[in-house]
N, C-alpha and C positions, 0 to 999 in steps of 0.2 A: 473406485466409488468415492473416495475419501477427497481426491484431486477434484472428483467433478464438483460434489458439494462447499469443497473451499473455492474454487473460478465462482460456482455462480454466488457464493456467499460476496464474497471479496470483489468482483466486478459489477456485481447487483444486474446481472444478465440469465435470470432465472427464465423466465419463459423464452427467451430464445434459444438459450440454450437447451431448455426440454423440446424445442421442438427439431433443432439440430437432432439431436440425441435420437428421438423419435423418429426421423426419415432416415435417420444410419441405420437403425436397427430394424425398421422395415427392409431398409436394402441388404439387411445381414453383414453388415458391415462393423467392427468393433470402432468404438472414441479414440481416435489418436489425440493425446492430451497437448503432444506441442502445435500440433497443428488447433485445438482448441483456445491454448492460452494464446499464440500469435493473434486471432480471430479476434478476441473479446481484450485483446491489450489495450491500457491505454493511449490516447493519440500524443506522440512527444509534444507537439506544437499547442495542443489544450491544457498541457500541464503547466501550474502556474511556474513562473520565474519565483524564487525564494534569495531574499539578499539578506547574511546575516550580518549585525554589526557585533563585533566583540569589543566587550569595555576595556581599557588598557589594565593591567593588573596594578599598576599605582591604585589606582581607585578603589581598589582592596585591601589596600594598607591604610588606607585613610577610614575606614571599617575596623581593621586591627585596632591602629591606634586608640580608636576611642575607646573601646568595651574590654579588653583585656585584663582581666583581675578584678572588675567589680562586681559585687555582687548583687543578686537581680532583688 
């Protein structure tokens, strides 16, 4: 129960998945949960591209340098 209210919390697939849920259990059938989370995953190719830049750590000594010992 716990699995199914985090999928549809977490994929925001609340009514389809009640109604999934609702023709299994008319059919007497229990949730197979990986076959539910495969169903409602998201699409690779819709997910954005993320590029991260990282600052060189020099640029953190020049941070050090300045404030070290003074007081605020």
């Amino acid at each position: 129960m716990v699995d199914l209210l985090a999928l549809a919390h977490d994929r925001g697939c609340e009514a389809d998945l009640a109604a999934i849920l609702t023709a299994g259990l008319d059919a007497g059938t229990a949730p197979d949960m990986a076959i539910l989370r495969k169903r409602f995953a998201p699409d690779p190719a819709a997910l954005p591209q993320v590029v991260v830049h990282l600052t060189p750590l020099v640029a953190y000594e020049a941070l050090l340098d300045g404030g070290v010992g003074e007081a605020a």
